[in-house]
Each structure stands twice: as C-alpha cells, then as structure tokens.
C-alpha positions as CSV (number, residue, x, y, z in Angstrom):
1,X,0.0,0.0,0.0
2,X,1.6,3.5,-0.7
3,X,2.5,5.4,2.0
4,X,0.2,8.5,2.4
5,X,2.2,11.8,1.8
6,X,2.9,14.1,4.9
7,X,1.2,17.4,5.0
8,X,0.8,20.3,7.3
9,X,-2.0,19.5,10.0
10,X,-4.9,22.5,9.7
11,X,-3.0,23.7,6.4
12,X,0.1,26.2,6.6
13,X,-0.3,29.2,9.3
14,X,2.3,32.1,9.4
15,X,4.3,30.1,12.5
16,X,4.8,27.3,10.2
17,X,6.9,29.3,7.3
18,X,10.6,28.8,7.0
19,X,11.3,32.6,7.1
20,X,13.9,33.0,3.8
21,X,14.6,36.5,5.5
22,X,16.6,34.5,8.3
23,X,17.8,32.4,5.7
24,X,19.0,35.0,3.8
25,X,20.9,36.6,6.6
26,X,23.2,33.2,6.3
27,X,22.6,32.1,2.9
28,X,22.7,35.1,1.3
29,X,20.9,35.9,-2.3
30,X,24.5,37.5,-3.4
31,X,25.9,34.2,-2.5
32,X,23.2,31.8,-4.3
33,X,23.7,34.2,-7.4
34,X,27.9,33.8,-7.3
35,X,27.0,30.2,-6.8
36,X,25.0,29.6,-9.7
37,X,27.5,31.5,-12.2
38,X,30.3,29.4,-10.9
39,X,28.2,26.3,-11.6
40,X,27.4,28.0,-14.8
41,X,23.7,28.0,-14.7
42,X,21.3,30.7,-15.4
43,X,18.2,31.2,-14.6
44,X,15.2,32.2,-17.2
45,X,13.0,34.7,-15.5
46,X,9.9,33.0,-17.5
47,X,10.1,29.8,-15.2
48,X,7.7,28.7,-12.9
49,X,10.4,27.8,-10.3
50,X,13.5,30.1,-10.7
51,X,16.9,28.9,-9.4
52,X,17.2,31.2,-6.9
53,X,14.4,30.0,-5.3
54,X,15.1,26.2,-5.8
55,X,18.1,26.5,-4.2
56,X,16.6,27.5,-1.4
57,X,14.3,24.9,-1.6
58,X,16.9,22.4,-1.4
59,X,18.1,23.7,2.0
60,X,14.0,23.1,3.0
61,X,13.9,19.6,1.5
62,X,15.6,18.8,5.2
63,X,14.0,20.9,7.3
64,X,10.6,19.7,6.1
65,X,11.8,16.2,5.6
66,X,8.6,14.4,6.5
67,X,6.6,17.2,4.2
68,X,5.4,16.0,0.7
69,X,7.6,18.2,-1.8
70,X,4.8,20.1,-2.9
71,X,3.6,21.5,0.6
72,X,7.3,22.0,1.0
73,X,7.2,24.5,-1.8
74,X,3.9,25.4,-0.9
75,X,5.7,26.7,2.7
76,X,8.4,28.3,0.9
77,X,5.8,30.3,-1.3
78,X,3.7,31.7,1.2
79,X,6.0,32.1,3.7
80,X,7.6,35.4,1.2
81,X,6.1,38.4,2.0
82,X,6.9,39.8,-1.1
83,X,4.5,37.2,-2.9
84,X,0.9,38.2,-4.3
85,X,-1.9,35.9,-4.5
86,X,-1.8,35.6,-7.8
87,X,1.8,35.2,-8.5
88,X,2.2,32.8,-5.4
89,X,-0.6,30.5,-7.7
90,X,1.5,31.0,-11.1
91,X,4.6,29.9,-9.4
92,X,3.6,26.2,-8.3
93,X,4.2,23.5,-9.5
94,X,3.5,19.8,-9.8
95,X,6.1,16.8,-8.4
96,X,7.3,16.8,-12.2
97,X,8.0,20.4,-12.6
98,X,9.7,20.4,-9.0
99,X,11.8,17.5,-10.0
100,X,12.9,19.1,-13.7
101,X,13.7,23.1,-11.8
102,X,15.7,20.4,-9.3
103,X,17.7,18.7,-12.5
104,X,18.5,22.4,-14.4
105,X,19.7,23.5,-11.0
106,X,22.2,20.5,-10.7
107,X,24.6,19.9,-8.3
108,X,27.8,21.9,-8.9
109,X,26.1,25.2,-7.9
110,X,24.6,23.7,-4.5
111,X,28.5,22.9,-4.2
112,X,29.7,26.2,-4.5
113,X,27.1,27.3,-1.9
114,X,28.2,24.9,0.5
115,X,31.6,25.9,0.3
116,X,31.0,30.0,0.4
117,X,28.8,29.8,3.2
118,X,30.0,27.0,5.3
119,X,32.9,28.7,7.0
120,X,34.0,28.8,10.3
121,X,31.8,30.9,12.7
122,X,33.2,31.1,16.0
123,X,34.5,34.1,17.5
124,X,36.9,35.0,20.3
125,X,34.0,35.4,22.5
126,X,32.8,31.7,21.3
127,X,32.7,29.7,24.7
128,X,34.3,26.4,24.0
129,X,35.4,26.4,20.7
130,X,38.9,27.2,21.3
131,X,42.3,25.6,23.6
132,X,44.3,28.5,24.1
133,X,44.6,29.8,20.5
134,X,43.9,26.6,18.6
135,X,40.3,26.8,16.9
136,X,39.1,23.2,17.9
137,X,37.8,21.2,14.8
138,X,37.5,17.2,14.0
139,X,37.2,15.2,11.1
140,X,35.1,11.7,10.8
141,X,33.4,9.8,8.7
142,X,29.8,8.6,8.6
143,X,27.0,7.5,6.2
144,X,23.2,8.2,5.2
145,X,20.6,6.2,3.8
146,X,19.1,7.0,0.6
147,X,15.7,5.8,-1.3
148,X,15.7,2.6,-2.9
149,X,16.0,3.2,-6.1
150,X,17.9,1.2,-9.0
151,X,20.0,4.0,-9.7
152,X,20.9,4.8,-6.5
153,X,21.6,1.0,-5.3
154,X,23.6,0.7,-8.8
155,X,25.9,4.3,-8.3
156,X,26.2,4.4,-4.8
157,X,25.9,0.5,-3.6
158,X,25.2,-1.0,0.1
159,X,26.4,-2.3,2.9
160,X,26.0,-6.2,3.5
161,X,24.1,-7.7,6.3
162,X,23.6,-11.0,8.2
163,X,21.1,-12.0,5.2
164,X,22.2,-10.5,2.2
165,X,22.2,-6.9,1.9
166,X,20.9,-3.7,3.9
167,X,17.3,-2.5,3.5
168,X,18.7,1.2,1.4
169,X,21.6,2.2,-0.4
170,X,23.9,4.4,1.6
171,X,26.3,7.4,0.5
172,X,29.6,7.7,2.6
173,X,30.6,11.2,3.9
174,X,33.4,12.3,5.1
175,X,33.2,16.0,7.2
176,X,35.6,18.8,9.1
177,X,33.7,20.1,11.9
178,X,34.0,23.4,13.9
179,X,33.9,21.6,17.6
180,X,32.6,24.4,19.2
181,X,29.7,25.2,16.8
182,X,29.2,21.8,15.4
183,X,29.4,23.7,11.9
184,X,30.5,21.6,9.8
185,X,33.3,23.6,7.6
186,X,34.3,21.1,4.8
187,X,32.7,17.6,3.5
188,X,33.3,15.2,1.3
189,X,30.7,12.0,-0.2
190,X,31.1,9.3,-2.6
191,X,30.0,5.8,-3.2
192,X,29.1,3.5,0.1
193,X,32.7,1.4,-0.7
194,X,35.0,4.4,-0.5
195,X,37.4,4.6,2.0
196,X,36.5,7.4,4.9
197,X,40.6,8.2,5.0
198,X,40.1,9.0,1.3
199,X,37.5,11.0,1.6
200,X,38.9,12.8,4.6
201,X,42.0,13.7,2.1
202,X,39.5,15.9,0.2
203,X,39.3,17.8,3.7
204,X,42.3,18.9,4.1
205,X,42.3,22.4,2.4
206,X,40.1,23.1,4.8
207,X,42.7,23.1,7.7
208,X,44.4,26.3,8.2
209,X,46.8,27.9,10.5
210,X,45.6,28.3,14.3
211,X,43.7,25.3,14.2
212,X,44.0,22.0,15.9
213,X,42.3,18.7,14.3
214,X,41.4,16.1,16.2
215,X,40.7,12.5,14.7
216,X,40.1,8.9,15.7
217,X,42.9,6.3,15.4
218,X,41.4,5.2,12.1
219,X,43.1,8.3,10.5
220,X,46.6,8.4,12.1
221,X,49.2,6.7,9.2
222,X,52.1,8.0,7.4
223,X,50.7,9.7,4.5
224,X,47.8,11.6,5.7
225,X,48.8,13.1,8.8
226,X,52.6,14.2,7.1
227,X,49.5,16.0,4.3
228,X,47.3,17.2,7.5
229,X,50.8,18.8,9.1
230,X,51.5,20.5,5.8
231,X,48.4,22.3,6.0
232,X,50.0,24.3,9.1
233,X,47.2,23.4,11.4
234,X,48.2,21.4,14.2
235,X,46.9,17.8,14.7
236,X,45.9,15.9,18.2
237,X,45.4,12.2,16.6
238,X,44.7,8.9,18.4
239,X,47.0,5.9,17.2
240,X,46.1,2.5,17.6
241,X,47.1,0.3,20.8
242,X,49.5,-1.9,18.5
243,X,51.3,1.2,17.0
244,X,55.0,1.0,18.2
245,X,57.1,4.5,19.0
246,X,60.2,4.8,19.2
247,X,60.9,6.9,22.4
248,X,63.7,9.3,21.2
249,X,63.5,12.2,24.5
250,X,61.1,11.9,27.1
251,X,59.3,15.1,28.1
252,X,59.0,16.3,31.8
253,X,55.4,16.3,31.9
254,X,55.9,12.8,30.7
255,X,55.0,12.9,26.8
256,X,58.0,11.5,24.9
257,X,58.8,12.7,21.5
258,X,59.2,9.9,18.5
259,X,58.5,9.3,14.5
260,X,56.2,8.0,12.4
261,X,57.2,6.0,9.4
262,X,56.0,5.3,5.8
263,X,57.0,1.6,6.7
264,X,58.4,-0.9,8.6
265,X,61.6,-0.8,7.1
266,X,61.9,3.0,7.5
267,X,61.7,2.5,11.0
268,X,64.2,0.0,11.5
269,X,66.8,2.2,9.5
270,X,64.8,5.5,11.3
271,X,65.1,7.4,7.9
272,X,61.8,9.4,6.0
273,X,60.3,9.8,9.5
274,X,57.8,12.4,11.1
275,X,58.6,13.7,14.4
276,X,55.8,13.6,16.5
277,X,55.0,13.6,20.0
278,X,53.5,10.9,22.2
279,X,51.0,11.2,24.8
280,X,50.4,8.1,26.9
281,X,47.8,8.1,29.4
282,X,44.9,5.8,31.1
283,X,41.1,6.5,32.4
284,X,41.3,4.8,36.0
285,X,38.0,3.7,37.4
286,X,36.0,4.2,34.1
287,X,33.8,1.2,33.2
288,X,34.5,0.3,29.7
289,X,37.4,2.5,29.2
290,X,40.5,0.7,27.5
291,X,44.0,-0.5,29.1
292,X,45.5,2.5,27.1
293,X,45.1,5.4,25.1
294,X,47.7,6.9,22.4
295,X,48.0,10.3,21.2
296,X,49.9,12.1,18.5
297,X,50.6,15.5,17.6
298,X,52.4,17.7,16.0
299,X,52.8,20.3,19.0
300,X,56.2,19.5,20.1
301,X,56.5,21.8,23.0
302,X,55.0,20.2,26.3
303,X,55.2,23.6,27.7
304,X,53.0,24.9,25.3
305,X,50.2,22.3,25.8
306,X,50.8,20.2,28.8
307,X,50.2,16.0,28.2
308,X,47.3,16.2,30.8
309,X,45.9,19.3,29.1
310,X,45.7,17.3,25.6
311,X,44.4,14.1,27.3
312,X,41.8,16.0,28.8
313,X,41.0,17.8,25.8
314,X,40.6,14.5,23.4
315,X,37.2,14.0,24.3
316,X,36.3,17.3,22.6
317,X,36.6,15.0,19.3
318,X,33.2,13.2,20.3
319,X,31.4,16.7,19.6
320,X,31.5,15.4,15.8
321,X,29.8,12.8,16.4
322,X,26.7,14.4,18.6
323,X,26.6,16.6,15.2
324,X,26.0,13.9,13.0
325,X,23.6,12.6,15.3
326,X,22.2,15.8,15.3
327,X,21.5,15.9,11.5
328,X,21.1,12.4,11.3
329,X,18.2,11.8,14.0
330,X,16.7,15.4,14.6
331,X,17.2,17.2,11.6
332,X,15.7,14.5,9.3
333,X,13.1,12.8,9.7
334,X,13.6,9.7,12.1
335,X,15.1,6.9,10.9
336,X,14.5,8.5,7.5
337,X,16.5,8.7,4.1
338,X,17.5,11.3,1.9
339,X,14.3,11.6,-0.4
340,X,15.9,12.1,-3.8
341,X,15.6,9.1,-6.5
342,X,19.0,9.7,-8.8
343,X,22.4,9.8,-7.5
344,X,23.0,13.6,-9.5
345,X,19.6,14.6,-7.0
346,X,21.3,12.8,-4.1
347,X,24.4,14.7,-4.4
348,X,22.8,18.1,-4.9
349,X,20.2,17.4,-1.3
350,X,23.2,16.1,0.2
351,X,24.4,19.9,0.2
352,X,21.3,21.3,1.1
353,X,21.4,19.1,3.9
354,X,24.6,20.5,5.4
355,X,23.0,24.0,4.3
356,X,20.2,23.8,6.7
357,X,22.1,21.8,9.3
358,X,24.6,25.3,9.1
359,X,21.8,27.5,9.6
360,X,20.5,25.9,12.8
361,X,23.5,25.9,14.2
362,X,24.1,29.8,12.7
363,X,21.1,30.6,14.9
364,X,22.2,28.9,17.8
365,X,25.4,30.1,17.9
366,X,24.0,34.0,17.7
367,X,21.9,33.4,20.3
368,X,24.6,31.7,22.6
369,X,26.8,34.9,22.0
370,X,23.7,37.3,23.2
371,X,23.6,35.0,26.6
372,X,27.1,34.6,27.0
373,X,26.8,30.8,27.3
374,X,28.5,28.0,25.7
375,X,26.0,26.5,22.8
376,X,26.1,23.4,24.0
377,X,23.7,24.4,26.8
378,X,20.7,25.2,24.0
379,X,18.8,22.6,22.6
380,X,19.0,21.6,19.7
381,X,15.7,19.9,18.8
382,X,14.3,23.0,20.1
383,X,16.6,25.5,17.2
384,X,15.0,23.1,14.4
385,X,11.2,23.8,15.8
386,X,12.2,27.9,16.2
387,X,13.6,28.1,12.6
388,X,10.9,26.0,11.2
389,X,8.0,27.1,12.8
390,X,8.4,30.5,14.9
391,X,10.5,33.1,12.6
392,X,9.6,36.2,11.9
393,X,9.3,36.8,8.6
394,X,11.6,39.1,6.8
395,X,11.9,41.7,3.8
396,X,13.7,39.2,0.2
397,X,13.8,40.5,-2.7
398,X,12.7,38.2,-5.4
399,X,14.7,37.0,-8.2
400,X,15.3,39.8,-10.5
401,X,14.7,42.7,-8.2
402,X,18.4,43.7,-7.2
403,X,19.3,43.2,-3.1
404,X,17.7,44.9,-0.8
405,X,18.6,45.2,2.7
406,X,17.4,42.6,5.0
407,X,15.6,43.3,8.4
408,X,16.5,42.5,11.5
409,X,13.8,40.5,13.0
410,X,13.5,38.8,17.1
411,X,13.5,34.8,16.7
C-alpha cells in the first residue's frame, strides 16, 4: 500500500513558514547568485520555479523532511512576503516540474554554496570552541541512507548484512567540523565502498593555520597526517594500541617525542620519518574505558600544551559525532532517508542538507553569543522547531529585483 504523503496538520499558518529572510541573513541571495554562475547555470525569469528559489528549496527539502515536496514548496511560497496571491498560484508547481527546476539546478552550484557559506563561525567570544589559540575542529566519517531506487543502489551501492544486503543504499561522507559550533566547515561523499581516510583527504584544504584537528585512530598513518601537518594546522590524533614509537626524549610532563614511518623498514633504519609527539595516558575507574590510550601531535613543546591538558582535551573529538547525530536523527526525519531518487539529485540534497544543518547551528550560535553561554547548553531539537515554525518573517527580494537590505527581526 503507498505510504500517504505528509502534509501540514490544519494547512500552513504564518508560525509554520521557513522565514527565507533569516535564511538570507546566512545564505545570502549574493551568494546563491555567485553560486549559480560558478556552476554556470542561469536562470530564465519566464520559469515557474526560478533557481534562486530552488536553491533555497533544497536547503528546505531537510528541514521539512517528513513534508510532501509540494507542501514544502507550498511553505516556501507563502512564507515570502513579497508574494501576491496571484503570482504565489502561477509559481507552483506539480512533483514533475519540481523534480525538472531540481535537475536544471544541478549539483555543482549547491556545491559552491556549500563551500562559500559554510565557514567557520566562531568568534573569540565563542565559549568552548577554542584551547588556548587553537580553533578546535574534527574530522570523521559517517553514512546516510538513501531511497531505494535502482539508480541509487547501482551508483552508490550497500552495505552487507547477516542475510544479504541492507534495506537502502547508503552514501559515505566524510566531514571537518568546527567543535565548538558543530558547523560543519568542509565535506566530502562518494559511493558506500570508498574509504573514509580517502574522503577525509579531500578535507584537508580546509585546515588552516591556528587550528588543531582532532581525529580517531582510524586516521593516524604516514601519509595523511605528514598531508594534514602541511596544512600548518596542528593535529591531536589517536593511534592505535599496536602502533609502536620509538621513544627518542622523554618530556618532563611525561609525553615523549618519537617518529612515524612510511613503513616498517623505515623504522628500522629511522630514515623518511615524522617527528611527533606521544601522549600516553589511562582512564582509572572508568567502566569500559581501554588499558590504554595513544596520542599524537604535531605540537612538540610540552610547555605549550601540557600532556594532561591534551588528554583531557581529546574528548572534545566526540562533539562530531553528537553533530552527525544531530543531523542524522533530529534534523531529518527519524530513521528516514535522503528523499531524492537519482544519484545527480542525491548529491545536490546532500548539500542542502549540510545548508540547513549550518543554519541551525548559525542561529544557535548568535543566540549563545547574546547569553554569554556556551552553545552546548541550548537545545538543539528545540533551534529546528524555532527556525521551522516561529520566525519572523523578513523583507527578500525576489529574483530579478536587485538586493535589498534585509531586516533585523526577534527569533
């Protein structure tokens, strides 16, 4: 039996728009417009569904993930305040013309979006995003689910189970997170079968100076952390419990420095090495925790960050994980998929999604800096509900009319 599509109990009130003046504030129309001549796609003012608007309604294809696609265009519509009756009528359109505005718009300018808007946000007044003057950022790997589709099983595959194969075809991501935001600052996807270490290489032009990465011990090896180092951010990176280290000066707050090695061979004859520096250390009387823990990184003055200091601060890496759970479980629906049927669609949502997960966390991070409290102490199922169903509405000028100043507006 086919599922019966979602729609807005009561019909749409005012509370229920997704303000695009707010949106606009992060996403801004300048932006969307440098975006789509980058991508090299133009839009034809005689269209039903220009691409300025569509590529807004990408970002709301995950914010109203349990919303029919019509009733999500339908939100988007009537939540403009620059919309007449009539024009609001001309401008909709069925599933099929959604889906065809959706395939001229592409994925390469939902890319560029991504990658102009998605920057780093935190301030010097940011509580908890920084140790010392290291911006604190992560980078891991994880996976969505995706409609099950032929073309989508066939480009992006599926992971095996106990009988057979999973129930959808999953994409494989790969992201660099701003810790104390949870914005997520650079990503990577491919097929379901593609390492996470090679997508996280893609990442790395998104390390700078005055940061510090952390990453699980899947990550640490020769070749990618010698790349990560050259980026001139520095790296706090868990090694695996077999990994041997040559212990070449121990430290007085009892790190020891050593070298990592392209091979086995290397390390016998200690030539093409890394020097790094080793942090040793153990959780006592934590159920669960592990005999040992390894770290590496390329701050080689214990004076300058303190063993304990980085052994404490480690745990700071699990933040990227509560952010994909936050996209994964609250932002989306439940349990659900990505709702697009080709893998070219896939890709382009899979920006919006990162879009709109950025503008939650936008909001939540302004209004963290106007309480003077570290964001972690507002809800985040609570920002989704605010930016879905209680903003103001502001001034946007429509495609064609030049930029107008946006209004301020209480949230």
């Amino acid at each position: 039996m086919a599922r019966t599509k979602a729609a807005f109990n009561g019909g749409l009130r005012v509370s229920d728009y997704i303000s695009l003046g707010v949106m606009t504030n992060i996403i801004p129309l300048s932006a969307v417009r440098e975006a789509l001549a980058e991508g090299q796609k133009e839009t034809l003012r005689c269209r039903k569904l220009p691409l300025e608007f569509m590529t807004y309604y990408v970002v709301c294809l995950t914010l109203y993930s349990q919303v029919a696609l019509r009733e999500v265009q339908r939100c988007l519509l009537e939540g403009l305040n620059w919309l007449n009756a009539d024009l609001a009528v001309q401008l909709l359109a069925g599933k099929s013309g959604i889906s065809q505005a959706r395939t001229r718009l592409g994925v390469k300018p939902m890319e560029k979006l991504f990658e102009k808007v998605c920057r780093p946000m935190a301030t010097s007044e940011t509580k908890g995003a920084w140790y010392k003057h290291w911006r604190l950022t992560a980078i891991d790997g994880s996976t969505l689910d995706l409609p099950d589709e032929k073309e989508n099983d066939a480009y992006f595959g599926r992971p095996s189970a106990s009988r057979g194969t999973s129930a959808f075809p999953q994409l494989r991501f790969a992201a660099l997170l701003e810790i104390g935001t949870h914005a997520v600052i650079a990503a990577a996807m491919d097929k379901y079968t593609t390492a996470e270490l090679t997508l996280a290489e893609e990442l790395l032009p998104g390390l700078k100076p005055g940061m510090l990465c952390l990453t699980d011990r899947g990550f640490l090896g020769f070749d990618f952390y010698g790349k990560a180092a050259k980026t001139g951010a520095d790296l706090l990176f868990r090694a695996k419990k077999n990994c041997i280290f040559p212990c070449f000066k121990r430290l007085p707050d009892g790190s020891f420095l050593s070298k990592i090695y392209p091979s086995v061979h290397d390390r016998k004859k200690d030539r093409n090495g890394i020097t790094v520096r080793v942090i040793e250390y153990r959780l006592k009387g934590i159920v669960g925790a592990e005999e040992k823990y390894i770290l590496v990184t390329t701050i080689l003055d214990h004076q300058e960050a303190p063993a304990e200091e980085l052994a404490a601060l480690y745990h700071e890496r699990w933040e990227i994980e509560m952010a994909y759970d936050e996209m994964k479980t609250h932002l989306k629906a439940v349990g659900g998929a990505l709702r697009s049927k080709t893998p070219e669609l896939v890709k382009q949502e899979f920006y919006g999604f990162l879009l709109a997960h950025y503008v939650i966390r936008h909001v939540m991070h302004q209004a963290a800096l106007k309480i003077d409290r570290d964001v972690d102490v507002l809800s985040y199922i609570h920002a989704v509900q605010v930016v879905k169903r209680k903003m103001t509405a502001m001034r946007f000028s429509p495609p064609g009319i030049a930029d107008g100043a946006v209004e301020d507006a209480d949230c």
